[in-house]
Structures are given as structure tokens and as C-alpha cells.
N, CA, C and O atoms as a GROMACS GRO file, in nm:
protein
  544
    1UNK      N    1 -27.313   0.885   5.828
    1UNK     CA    2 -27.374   0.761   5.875
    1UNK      C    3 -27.359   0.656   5.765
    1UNK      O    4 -27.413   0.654   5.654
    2UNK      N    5 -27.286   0.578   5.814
    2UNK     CA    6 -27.269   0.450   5.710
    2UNK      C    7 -27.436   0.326   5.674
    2UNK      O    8 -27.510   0.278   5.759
    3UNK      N    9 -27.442   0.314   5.551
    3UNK     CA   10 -27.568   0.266   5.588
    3UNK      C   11 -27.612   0.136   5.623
    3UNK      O   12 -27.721   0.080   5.615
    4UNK      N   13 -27.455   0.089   5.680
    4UNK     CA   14 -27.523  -0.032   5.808
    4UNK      C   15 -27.535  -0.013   5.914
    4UNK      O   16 -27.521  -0.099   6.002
    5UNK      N   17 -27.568   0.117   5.935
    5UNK     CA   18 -27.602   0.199   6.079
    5UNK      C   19 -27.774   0.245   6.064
    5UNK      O   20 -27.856   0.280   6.149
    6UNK      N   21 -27.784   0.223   5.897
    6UNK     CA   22 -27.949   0.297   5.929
    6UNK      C   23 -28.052   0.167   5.998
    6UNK      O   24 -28.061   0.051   5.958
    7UNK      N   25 -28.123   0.232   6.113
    7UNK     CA   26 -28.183   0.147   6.142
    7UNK      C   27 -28.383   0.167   6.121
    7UNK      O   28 -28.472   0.091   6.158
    8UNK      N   29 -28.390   0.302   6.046
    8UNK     CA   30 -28.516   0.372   6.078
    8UNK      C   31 -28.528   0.435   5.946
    8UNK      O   32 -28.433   0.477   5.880
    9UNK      N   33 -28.697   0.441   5.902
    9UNK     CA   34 -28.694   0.534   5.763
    9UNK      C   35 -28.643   0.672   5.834
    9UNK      O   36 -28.558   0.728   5.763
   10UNK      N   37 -28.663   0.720   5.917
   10UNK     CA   38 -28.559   0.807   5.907
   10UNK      C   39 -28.438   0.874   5.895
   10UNK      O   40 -28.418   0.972   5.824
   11UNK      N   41 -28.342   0.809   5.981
   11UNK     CA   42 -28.217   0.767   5.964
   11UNK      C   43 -28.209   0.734   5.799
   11UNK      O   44 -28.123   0.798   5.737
   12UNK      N   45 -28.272   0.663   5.743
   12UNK     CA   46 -28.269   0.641   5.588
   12UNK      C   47 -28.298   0.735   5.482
   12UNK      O   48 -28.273   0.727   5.361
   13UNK      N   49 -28.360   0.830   5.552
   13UNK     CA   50 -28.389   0.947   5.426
   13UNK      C   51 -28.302   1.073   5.472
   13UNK      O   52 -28.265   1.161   5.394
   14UNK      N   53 -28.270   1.070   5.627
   14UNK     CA   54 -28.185   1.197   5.622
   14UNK      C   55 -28.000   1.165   5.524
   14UNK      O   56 -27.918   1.250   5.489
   15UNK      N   57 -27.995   1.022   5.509
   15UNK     CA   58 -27.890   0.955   5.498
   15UNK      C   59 -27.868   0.967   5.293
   15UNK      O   60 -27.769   0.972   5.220
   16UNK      N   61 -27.961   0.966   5.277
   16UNK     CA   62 -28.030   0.966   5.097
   16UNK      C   63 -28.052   1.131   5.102
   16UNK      O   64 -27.975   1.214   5.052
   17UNK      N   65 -28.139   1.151   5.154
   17UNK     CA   66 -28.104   1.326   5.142
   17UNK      C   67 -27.983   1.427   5.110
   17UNK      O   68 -27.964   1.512   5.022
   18UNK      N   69 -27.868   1.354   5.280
   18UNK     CA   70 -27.758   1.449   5.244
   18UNK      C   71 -27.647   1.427   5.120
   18UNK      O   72 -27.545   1.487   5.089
   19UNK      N   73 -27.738   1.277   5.047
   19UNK     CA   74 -27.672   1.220   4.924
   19UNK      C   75 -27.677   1.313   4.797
   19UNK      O   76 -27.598   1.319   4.703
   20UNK      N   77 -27.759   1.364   4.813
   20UNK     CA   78 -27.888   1.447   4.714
   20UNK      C   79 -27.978   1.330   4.607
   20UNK      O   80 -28.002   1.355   4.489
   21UNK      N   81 -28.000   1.259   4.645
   21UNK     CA   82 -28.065   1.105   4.629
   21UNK      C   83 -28.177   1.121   4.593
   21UNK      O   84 -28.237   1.025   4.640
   22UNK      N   85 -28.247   1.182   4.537
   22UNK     CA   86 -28.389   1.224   4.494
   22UNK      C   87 -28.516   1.074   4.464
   22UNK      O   88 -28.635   1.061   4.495
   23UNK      N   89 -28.423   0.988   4.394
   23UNK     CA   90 -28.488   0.923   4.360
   23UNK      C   91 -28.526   0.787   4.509
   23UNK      O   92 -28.623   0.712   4.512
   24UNK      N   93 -28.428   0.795   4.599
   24UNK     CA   94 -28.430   0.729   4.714
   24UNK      C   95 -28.488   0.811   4.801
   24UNK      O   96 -28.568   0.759   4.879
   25UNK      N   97 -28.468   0.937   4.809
   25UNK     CA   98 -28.604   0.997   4.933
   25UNK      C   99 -28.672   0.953   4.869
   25UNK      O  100 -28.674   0.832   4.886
   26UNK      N  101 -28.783   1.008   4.744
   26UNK     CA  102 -28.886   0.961   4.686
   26UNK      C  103 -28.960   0.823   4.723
   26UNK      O  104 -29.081   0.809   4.738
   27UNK      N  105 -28.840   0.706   4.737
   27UNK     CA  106 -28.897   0.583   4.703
   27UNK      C  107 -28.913   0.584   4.893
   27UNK      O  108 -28.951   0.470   4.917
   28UNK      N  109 -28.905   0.638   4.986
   28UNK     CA  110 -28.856   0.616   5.092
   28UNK      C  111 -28.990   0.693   5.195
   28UNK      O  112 -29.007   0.668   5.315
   29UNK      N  113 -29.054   0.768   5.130
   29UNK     CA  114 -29.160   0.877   5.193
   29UNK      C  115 -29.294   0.820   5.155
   29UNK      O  116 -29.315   0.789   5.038
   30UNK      N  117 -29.380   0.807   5.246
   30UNK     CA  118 -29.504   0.768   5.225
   30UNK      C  119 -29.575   0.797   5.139
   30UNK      O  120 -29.597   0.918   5.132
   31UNK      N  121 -29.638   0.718   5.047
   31UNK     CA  122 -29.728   0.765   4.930
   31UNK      C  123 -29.817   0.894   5.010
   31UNK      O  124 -29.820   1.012   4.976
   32UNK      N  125 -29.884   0.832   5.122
   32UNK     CA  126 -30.068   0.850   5.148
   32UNK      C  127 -30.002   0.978   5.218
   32UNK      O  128 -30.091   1.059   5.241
   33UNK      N  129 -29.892   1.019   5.256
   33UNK     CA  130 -29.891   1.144   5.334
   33UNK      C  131 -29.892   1.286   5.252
   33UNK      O  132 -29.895   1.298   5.130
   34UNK      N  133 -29.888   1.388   5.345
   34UNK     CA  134 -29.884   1.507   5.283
   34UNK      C  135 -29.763   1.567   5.343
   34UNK      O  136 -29.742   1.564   5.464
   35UNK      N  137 -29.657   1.640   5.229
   35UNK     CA  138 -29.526   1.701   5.301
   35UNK      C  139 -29.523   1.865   5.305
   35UNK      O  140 -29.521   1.908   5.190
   36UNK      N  141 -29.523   1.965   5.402
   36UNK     CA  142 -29.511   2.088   5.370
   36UNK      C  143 -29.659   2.133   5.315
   36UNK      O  144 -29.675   2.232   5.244
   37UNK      N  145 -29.756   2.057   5.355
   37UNK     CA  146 -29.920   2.052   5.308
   37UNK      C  147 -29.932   2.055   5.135
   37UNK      O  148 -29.995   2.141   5.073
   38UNK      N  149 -29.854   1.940   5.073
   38UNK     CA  150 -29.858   1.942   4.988
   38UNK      C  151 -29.842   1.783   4.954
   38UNK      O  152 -29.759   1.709   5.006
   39UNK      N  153 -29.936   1.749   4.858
   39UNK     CA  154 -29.991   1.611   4.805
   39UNK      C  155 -29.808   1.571   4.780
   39UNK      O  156 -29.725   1.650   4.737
   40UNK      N  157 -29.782   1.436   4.819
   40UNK     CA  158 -29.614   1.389   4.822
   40UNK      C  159 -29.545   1.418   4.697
   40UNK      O  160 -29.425   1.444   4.700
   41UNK      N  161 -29.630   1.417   4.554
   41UNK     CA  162 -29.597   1.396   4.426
   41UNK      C  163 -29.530   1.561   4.353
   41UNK      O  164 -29.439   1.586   4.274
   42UNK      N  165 -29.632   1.648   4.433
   42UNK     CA  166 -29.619   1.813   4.415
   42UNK      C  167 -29.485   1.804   4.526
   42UNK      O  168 -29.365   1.807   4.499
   43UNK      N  169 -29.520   1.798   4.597
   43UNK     CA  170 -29.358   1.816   4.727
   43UNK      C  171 -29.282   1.756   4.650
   43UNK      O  172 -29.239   1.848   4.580
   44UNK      N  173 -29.213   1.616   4.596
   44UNK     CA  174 -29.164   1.563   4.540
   44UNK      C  175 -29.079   1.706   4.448
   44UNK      O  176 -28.984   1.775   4.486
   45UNK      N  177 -29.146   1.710   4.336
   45UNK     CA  178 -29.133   1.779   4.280
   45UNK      C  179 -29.051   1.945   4.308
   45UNK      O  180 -28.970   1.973   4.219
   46UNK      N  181 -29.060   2.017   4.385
   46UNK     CA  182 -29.007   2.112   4.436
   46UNK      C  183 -28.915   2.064   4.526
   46UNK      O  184 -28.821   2.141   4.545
   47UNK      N  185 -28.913   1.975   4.578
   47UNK     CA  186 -28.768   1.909   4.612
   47UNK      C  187 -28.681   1.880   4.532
   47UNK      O  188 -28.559   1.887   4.550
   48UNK      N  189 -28.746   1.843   4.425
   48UNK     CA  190 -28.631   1.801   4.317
   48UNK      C  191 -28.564   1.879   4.251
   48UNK      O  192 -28.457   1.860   4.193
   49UNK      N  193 -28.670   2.029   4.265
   49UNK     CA  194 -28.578   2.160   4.221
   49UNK      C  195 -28.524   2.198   4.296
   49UNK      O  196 -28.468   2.296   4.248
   50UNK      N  197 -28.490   2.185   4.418
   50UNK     CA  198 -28.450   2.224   4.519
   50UNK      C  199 -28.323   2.164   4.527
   50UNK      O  200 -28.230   2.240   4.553
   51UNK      N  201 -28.291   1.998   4.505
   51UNK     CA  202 -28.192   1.956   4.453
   51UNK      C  203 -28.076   1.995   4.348
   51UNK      O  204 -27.956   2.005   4.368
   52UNK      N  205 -28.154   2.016   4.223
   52UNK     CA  206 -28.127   2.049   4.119
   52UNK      C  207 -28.048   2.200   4.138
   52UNK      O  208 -27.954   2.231   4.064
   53UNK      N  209 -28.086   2.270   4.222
   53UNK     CA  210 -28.036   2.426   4.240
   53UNK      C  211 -27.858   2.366   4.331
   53UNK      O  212 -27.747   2.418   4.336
   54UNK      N  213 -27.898   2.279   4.370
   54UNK     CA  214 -27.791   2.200   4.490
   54UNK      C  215 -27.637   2.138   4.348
   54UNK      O  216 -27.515   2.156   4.343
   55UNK      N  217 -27.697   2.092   4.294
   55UNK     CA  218 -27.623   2.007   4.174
   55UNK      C  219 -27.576   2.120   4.074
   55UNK      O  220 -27.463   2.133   4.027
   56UNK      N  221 -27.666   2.184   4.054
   56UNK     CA  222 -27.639   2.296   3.947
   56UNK      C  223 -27.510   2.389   4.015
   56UNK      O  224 -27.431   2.436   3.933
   57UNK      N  225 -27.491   2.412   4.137
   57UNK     CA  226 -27.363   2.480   4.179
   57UNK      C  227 -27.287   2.403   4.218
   57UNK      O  228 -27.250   2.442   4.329
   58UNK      N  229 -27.232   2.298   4.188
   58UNK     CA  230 -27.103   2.221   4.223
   58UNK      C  231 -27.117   2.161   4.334
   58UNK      O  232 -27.014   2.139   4.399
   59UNK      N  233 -27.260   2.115   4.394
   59UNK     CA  234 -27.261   2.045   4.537
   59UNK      C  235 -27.301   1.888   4.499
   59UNK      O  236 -27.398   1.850   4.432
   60UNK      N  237 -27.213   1.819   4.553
   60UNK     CA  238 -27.269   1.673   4.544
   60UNK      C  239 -27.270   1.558   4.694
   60UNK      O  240 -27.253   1.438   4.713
   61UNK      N  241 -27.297   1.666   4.766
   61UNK     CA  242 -27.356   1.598   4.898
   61UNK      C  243 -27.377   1.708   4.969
   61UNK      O  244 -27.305   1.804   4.943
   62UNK      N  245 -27.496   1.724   5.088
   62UNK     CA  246 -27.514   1.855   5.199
   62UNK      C  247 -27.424   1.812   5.298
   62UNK      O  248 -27.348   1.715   5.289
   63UNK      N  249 -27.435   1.892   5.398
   63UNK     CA  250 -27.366   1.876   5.509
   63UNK      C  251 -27.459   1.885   5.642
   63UNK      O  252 -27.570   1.873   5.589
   64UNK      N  253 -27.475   1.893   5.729
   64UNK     CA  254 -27.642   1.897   5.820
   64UNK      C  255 -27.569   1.927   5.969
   64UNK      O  256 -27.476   1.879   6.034
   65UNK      N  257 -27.674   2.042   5.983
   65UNK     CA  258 -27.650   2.055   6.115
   65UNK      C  259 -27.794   2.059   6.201
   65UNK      O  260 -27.896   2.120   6.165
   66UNK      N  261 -27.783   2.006   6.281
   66UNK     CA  262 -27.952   1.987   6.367
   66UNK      C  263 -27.946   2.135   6.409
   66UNK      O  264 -27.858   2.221   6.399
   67UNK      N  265 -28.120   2.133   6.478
   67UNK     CA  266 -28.155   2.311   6.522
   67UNK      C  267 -28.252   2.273   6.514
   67UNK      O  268 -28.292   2.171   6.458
   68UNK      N  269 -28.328   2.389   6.593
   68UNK     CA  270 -28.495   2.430   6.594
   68UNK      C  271 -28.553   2.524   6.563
   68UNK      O  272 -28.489   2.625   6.534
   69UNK      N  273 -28.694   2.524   6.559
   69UNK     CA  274 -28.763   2.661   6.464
   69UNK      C  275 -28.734   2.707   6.640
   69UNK      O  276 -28.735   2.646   6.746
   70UNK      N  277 -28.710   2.846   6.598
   70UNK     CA  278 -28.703   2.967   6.709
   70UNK      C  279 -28.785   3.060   6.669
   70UNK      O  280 -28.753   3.175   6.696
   71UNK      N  281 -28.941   3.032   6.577
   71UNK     CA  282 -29.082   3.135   6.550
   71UNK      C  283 -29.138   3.107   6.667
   71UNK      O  284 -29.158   2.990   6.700
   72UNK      N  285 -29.173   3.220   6.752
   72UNK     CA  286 -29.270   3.231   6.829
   72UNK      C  287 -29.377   3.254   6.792
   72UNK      O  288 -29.459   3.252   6.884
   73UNK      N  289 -29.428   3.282   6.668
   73UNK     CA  290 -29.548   3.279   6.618
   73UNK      C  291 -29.584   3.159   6.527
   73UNK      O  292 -29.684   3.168   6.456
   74UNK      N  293 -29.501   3.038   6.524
   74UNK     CA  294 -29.546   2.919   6.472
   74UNK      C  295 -29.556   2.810   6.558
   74UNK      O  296 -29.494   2.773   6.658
   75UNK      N  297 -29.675   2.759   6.476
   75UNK     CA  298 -29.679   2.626   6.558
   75UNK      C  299 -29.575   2.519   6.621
   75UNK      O  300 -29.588   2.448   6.721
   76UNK      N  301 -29.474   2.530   6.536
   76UNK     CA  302 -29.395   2.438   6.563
   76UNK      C  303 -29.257   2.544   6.636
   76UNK      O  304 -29.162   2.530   6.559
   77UNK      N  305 -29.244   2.575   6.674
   77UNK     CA  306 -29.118   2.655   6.757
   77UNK      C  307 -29.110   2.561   6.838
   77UNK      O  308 -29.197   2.512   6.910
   78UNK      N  309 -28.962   2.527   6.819
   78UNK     CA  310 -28.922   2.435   6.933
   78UNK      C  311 -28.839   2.250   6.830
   78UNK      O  312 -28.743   2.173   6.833
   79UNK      N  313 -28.935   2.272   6.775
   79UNK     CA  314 -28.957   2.227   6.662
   79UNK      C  315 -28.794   2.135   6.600
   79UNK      O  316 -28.696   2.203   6.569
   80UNK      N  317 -28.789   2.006   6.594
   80UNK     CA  318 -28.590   2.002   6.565
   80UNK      C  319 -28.596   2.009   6.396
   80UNK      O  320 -28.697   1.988   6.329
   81UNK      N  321 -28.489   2.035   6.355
   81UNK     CA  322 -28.483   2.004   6.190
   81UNK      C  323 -28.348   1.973   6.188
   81UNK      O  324 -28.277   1.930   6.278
   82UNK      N  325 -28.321   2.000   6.065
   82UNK     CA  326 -28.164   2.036   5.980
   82UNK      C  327 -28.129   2.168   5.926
   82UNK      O  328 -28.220   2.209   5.853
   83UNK      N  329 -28.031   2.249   5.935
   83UNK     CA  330 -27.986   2.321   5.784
   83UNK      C  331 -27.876   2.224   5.748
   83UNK      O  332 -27.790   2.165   5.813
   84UNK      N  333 -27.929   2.233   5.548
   84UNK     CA  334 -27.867   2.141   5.508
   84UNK      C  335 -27.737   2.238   5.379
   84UNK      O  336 -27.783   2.303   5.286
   85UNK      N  337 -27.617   2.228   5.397
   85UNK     CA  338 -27.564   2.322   5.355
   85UNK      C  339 -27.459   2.233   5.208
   85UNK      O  340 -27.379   2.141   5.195
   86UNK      N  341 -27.504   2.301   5.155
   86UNK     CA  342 -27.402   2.215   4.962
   86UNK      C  343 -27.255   2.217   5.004
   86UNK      O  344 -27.185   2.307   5.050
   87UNK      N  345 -27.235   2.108   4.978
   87UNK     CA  346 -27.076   2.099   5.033
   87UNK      C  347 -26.979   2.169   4.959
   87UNK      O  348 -26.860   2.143   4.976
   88UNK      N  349 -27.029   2.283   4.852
   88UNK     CA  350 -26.930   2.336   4.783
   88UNK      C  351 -26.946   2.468   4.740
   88UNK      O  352 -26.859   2.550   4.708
   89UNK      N  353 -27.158   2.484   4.744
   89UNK     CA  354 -27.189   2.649   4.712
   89UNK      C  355 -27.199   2.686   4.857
   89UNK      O  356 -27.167   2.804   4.874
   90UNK      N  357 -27.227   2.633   4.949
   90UNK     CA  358 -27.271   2.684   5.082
   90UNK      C  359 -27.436   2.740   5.049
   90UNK      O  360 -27.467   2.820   5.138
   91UNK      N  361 -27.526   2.725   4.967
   91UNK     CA  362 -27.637   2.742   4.941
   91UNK      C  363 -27.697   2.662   5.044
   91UNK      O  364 -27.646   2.553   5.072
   92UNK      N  365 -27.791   2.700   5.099
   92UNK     CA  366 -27.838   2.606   5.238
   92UNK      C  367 -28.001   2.638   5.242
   92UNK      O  368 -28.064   2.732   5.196
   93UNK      N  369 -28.041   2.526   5.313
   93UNK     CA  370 -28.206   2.498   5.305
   93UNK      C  371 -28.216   2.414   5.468
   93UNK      O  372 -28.164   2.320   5.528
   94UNK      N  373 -28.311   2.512   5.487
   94UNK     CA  374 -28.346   2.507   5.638
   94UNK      C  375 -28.478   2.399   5.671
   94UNK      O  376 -28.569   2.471   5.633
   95UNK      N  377 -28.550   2.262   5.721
   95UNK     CA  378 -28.599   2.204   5.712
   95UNK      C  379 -28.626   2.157   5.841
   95UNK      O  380 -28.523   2.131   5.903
   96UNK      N  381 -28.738   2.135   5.908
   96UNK     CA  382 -28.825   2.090   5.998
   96UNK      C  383 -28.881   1.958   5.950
   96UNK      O  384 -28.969   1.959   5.864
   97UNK      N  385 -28.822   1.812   6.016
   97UNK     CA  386 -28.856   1.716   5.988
   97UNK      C  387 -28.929   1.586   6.137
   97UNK      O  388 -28.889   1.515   6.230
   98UNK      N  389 -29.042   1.624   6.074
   98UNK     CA  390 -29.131   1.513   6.225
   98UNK      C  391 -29.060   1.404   6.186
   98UNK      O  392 -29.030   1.368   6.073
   99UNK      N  393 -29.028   1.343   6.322
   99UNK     CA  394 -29.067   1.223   6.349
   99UNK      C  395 -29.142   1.132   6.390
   99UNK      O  396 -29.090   1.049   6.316
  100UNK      N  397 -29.199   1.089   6.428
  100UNK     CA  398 -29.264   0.956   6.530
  100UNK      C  399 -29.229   0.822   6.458
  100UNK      O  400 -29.253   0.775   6.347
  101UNK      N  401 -29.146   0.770   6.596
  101UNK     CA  402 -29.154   0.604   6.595
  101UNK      C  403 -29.015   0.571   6.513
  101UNK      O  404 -28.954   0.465   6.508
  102UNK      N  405 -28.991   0.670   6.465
  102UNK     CA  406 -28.857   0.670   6.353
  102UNK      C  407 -28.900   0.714   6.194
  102UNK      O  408 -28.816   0.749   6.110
  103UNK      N  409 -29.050   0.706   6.167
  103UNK     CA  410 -29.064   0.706   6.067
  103UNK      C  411 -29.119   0.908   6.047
  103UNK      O  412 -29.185   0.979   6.122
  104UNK      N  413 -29.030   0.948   5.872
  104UNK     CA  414 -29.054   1.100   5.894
  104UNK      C  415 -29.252   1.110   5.846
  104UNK      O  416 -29.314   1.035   5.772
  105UNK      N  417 -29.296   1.214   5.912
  105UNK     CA  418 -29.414   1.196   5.921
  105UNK      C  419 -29.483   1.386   5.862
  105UNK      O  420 -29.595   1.434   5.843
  106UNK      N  421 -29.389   1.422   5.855
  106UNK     CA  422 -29.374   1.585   5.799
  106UNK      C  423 -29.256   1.661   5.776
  106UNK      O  424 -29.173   1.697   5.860
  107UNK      N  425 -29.258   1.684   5.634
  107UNK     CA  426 -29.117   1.809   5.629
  107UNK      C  427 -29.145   1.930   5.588
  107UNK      O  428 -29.222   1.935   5.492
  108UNK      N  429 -29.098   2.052   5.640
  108UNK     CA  430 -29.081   2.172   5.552
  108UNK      C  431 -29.038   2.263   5.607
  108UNK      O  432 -29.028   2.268   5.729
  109UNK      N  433 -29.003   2.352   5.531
  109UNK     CA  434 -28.911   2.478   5.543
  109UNK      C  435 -28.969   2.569   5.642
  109UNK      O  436 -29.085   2.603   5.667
  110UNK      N  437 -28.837   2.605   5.700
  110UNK     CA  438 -28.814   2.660   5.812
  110UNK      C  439 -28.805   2.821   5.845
  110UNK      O  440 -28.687   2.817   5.881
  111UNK      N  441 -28.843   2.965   5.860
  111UNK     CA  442 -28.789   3.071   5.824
  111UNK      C  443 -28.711   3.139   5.917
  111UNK      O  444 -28.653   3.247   5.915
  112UNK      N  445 -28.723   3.053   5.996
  112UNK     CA  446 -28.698   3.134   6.152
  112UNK      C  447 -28.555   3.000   6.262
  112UNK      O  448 -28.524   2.987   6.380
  113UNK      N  449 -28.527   2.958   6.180
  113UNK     CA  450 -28.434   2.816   6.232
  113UNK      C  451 -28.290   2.884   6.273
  113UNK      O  452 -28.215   2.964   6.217
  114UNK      N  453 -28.289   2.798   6.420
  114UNK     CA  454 -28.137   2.812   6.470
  114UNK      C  455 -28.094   2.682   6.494
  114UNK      O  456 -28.165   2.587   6.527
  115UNK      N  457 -27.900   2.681   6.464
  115UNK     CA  458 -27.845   2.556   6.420
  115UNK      C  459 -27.693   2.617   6.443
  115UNK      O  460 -27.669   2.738   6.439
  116UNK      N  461 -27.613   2.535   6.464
  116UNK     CA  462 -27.458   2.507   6.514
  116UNK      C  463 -27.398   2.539   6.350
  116UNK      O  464 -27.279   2.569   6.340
  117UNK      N  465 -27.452   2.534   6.271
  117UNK     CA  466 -27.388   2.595   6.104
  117UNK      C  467 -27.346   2.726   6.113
  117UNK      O  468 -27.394   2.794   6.204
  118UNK      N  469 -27.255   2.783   6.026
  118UNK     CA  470 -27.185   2.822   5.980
  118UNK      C  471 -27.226   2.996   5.941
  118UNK      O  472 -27.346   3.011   5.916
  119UNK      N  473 -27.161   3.092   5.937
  119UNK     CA  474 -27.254   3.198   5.963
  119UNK      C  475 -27.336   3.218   5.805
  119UNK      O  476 -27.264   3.212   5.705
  120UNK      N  477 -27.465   3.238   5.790
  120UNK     CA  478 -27.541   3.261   5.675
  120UNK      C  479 -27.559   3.354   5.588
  120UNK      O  480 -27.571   3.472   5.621
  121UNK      N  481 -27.565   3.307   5.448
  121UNK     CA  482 -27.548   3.408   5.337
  121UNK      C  483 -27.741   3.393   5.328
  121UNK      O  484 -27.777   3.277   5.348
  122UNK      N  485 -27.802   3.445   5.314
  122UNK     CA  486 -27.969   3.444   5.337
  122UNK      C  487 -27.970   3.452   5.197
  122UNK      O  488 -28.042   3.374   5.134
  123UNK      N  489 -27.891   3.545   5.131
  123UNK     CA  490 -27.916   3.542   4.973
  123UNK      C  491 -27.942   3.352   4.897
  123UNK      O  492 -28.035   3.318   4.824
  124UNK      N  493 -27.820   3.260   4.948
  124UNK     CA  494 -27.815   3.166   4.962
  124UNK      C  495 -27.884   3.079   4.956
  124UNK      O  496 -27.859   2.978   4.891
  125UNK      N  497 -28.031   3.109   5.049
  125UNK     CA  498 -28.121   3.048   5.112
  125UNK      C  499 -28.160   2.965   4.973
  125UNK      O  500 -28.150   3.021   4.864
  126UNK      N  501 -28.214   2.795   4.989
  126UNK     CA  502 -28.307   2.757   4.872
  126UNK      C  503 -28.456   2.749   5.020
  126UNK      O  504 -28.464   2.756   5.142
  127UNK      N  505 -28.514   2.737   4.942
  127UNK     CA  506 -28.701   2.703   4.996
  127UNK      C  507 -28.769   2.614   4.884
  127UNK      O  508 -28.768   2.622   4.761
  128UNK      N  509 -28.842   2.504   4.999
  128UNK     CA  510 -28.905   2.473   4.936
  128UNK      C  511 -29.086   2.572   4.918
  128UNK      O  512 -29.041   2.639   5.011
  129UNK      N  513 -29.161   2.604   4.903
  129UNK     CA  514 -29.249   2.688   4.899
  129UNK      C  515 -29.341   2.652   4.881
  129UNK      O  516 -29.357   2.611   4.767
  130UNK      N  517 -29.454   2.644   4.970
  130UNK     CA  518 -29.565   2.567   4.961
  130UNK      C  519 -29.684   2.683   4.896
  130UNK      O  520 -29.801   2.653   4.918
  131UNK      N  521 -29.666   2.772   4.844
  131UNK     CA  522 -29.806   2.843   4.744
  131UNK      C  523 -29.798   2.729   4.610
  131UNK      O  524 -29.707   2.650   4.586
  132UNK      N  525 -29.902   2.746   4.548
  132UNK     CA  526 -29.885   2.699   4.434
  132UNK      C  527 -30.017   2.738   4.347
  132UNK      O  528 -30.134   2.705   4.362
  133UNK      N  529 -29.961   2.810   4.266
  133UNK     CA  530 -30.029   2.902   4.139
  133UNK      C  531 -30.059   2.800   4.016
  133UNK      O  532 -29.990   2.715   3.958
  134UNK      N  533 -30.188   2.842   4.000
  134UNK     CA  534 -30.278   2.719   3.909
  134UNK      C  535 -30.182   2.696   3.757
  134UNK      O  536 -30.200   2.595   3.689
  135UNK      N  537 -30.080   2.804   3.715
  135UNK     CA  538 -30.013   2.828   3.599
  135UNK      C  539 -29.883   2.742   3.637
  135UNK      O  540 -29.802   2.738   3.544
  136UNK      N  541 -29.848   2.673   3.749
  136UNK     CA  542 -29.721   2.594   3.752
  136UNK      C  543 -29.744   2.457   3.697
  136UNK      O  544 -29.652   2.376   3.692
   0.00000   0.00000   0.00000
């Protein structure tokens, strides 16, 4: 998507995302929200390692294929996202992203996601991981 096509913060962060753009999602995601039930600044943060694992193997853009959570025991089954796959490790991260109105309104990882990508190395998998141990 060229970005005189973005017309929506969304469209704008999936667009900065598959950039690996850290510092443009960042500037692009609502302070006051919570992502993956985690305060934006902590999400932030594990995204950025999440990036960083992306950069560290020779990837300098994802590739995205839409899909939905297929958990029948989660809330969200049904659910659309991305897997977003490193254009060079094939390391891939599975993501459930709300919308409303255009603007993203919740993201996070997916365990149970089906998508038109490529067959999966699970070893592969990055996560973002919403525990968080008082020692991080």
C-alpha cells in the first residue's frame, strides 16, 4: 500500500508495521488505550522486541496475510488479524487487530490463527506475551 492510499489510522499502522517502523506504530497508537491488556508503553516495548527478533535475522519488511482466530474457546474466534511473516527469516507473528471506524482499537497475539500464508515453522513463531513478572 502506497502511502497515498492510507486513508485510516489503520491502514497507517498496518502500513508502518509491515515497515518494521517501531517508532511510527508507536507515534500512531493511542496513548489512553490498552494493547494485548497491557498499559501502551509495556506493549510498546515487547513489540519492539518483537521487532528487533525481526531485524536481528535479516528481515527488513513483513509480508501479511489476513485470517482469523479459529479458538473455539476464545473470545474472539472469528476474530480477523494478520500473520506477519520476515521477508527473509520466515519467522512469523500471528496478530488479532480490532478495528472500529478505521481506527486500531486492540492488538494481540493469536495461538490458534488461520491465514492464506505459507506452510509454518511454529519453532519460528515470535509472541508478543502478555504475563509480566515483577523482575522484567
Amino acid at each position: 500500500m502506497a502511502t497515498n492510499n492510507i486513508k485510516t489510522q489503520h491502514q497507517a499502522f498496518l502500513h508502518f508495521f509491515k515497515q518494521l517502523d517501531i517508532e511510527m506504530v508507536d507515534m500512531l497508537l493511542d496513548e489512553n488505550r490498552t494493547y494485548s491488556d497491557l498499559k501502551k508503553s509495556l506493549f510498546m516495548t515487547k513489540l519492539r522486541n518483537a521487532f528487533s527478533q525481526f531485524i536481528e535475522a535479516g528481515d527488513d519488511c513483513l509480508i501479511s496475510y489476513q485470517g482469523a482466530c479459529c479458538s473455539e474457546e476464545c473470545d474472539s474466534c472469528g476474530c480477523s488479524g494478520f500473520s506477519f511473516y520476515g521477508n527473509n527469516s520466515r519467522l512469523f507473528m500471528d496478530l488479532i487487530v480490532k478495528e472500529e471506524q478505521g481506527r486500531v482499537v486492540d492488538i494481540y497475539d493469536c495461538s490458534d490463527f488461520k491465514s492464506s500464508s505459507p506452510k509454518r515453522d511454529f519453532d519460528k513463531r515470535i509472541k508478543i506475551d502478555r504475563i509480566e513478572f515483577p523482575f522484567q
